[in-house]
Every structure is written in structure tokens, then in C-alpha cells.
C-alpha positions as CSV (number, residue, x, y, z in Angstrom):
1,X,115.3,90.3,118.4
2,X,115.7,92.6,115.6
3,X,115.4,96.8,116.2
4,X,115.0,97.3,112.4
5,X,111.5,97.6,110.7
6,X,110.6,94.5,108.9
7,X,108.7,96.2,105.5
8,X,108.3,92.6,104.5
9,X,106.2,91.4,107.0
10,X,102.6,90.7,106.4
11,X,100.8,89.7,109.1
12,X,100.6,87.3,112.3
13,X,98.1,85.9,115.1
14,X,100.6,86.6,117.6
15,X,99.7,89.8,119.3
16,X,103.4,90.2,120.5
17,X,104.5,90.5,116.5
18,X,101.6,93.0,116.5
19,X,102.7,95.0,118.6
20,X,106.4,95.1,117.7
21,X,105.2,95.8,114.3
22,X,103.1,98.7,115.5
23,X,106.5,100.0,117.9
24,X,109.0,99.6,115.6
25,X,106.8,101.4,112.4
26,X,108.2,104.5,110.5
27,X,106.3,107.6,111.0
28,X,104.8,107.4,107.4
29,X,103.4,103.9,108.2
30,X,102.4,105.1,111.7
31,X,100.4,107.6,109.9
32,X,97.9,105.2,108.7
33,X,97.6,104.2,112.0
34,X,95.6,107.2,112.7
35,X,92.6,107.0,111.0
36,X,89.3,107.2,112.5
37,X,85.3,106.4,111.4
38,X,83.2,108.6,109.6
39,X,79.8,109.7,111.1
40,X,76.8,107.8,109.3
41,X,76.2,111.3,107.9
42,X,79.5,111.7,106.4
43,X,80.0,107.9,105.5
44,X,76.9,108.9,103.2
45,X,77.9,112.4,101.9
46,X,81.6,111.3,101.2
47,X,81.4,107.2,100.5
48,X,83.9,106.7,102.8
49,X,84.0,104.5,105.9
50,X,87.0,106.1,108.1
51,X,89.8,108.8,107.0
52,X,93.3,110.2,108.8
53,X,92.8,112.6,111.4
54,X,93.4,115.8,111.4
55,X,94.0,118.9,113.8
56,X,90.9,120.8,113.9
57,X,88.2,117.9,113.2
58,X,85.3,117.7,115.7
59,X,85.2,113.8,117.0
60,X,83.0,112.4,120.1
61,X,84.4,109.9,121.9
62,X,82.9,106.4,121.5
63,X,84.7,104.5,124.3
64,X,86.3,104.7,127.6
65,X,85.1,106.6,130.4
66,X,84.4,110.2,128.5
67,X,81.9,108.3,126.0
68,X,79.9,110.6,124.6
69,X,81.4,113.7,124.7
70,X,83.3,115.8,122.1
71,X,85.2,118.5,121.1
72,X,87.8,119.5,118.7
73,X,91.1,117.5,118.1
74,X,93.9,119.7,119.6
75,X,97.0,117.6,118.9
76,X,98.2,114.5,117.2
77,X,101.4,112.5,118.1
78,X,102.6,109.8,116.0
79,X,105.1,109.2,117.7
80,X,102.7,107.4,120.2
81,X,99.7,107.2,118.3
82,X,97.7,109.2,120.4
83,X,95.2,112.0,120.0
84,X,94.1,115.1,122.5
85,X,90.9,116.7,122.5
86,X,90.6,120.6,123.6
87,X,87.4,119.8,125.1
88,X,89.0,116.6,127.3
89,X,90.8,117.7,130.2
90,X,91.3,116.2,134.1
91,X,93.0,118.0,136.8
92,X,95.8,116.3,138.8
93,X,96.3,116.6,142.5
94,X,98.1,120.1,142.2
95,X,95.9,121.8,140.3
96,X,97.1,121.5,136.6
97,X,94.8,120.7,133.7
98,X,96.0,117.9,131.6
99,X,94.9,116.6,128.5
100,X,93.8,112.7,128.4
101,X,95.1,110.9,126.0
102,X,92.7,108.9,123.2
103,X,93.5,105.7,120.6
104,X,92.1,107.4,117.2
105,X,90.3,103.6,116.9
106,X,87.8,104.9,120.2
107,X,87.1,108.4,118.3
108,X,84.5,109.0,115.6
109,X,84.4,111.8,113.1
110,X,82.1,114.4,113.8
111,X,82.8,117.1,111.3
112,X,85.9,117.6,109.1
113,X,88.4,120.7,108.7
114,X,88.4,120.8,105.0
115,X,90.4,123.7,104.9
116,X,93.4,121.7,102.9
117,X,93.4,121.2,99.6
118,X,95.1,117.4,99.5
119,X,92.1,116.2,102.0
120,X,89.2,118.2,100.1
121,X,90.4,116.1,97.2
122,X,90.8,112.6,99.1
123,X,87.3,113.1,100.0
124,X,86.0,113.8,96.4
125,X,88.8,110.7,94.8
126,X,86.4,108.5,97.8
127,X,83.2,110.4,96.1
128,X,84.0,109.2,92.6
129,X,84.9,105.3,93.4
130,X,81.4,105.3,95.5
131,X,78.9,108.0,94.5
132,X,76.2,107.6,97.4
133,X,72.9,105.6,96.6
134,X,70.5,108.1,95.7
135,X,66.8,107.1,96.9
């Protein structure tokens, strides 16, 4: 099997070339990995569906067994594609908090950190394609 990472490949039904294609992906392709949905109030103030996550947004959880509850994103690691949530902790055995792990597919966007300048103007390049429906 080949360890390199195939830019040519398109796509399959087979869920193990899936997932090697998902393993084996360069951090800048992993990066689109980790985008998330938009509230319905922000899919209708910014014409956008989902966008890449970001330390610092507020997202609620939307599966799993901490449905429903939210807090602010802490860290991201593309490395595993995982998120952590400062308001998402468990306690092991000994005593120590931990943080619990999330897919960024399970999280929705609550309210965005627009603080930088590149993702202020992603959000007004999605504004411009789809101006929202006045009624």
C-alpha cells in the first residue's frame, strides 16, 4: 500500500480509501476538514452554510452524549482532526480534568471570533456571492 498522498485521487465508495485518504492528508488539506455549520441565524446574516473553525468561536454540541451544551472552542488539532471545548470537561479516576475530544462535523457554530482580518473578509466574499433574501 502506498504511504504517499495520492493528490490525484478523486473519490471512492470504499470507506477504507476514505479513510486512508483522510490519514494520509497534508495538513493544508486536513484543514478543510475542519469546517463546521453555521447557526440558522448566521447562515442568514452571512450566506454561508458552514466555515473553518476557529479558536475562540462559541459552538454547541449537536451529537454525542454532551448534546446541547456549549462553550468556547479551546483548541484545534489537525493533526487528528479533533476539537476541545473549554466548557467540556470529564474527570478520570484520579482526579484530573480532561478535555473530551469532538469531530468538528458534530459541532455547530454559535457565534464567530471575527477578530481576524482574512475571516472578516471570507465572510463578506460569502456576503457578496449570496446577499440574504430580504422579506
Amino acid at each position: 500500500m502506498k504511504t504517499k498522498f495520492s493528490s490525484q485521487w478523486k473519490r471512492s465508495i470504499q470507506p477504507r480509501k476514505q479513510r486512508k485518504y483522510r490519514y494520509q492528508a497534508p495538513l493544508h488539506v486536513r484543514q478543510r476538514f475542519m469546517r463546521s455549520h453555521l447557526s440558522p441565524e448566521l447562515r442568514k446574516k452571512y450566506g454561508k452554510r458552514s466555515i473553518g473553525l476557529r479558536k475562540g468561536d462559541k459552538v454547541k454540541v449537536m451529537r454525542g452524549h454532551y448534546k446541547k451544551q456549549t462553550g468556547k472552542i479551546d483548541t484545534i488539532f489537525l493533526s487528528r482532526g479533533v476539537v476541545y471545548i473549554s466548557g467540556v470537561q470529564i474527570s478520570r479516576k484520579d482526579g484530573n480534568k480532561v478535555f473530551v475530544p469532538f469531530q468538528p462535523s458534530n459541532l455547530m457554530i454559535t457565534e464567530l471570533s471575527i477578530e481576524d482580518k482574512k475571516r472578516s473578509g471570507v465572510l463578506e466574499r460569502g456576503n457578496r456571492k449570496n446577499p440574504p433574501k430580504a422579506k
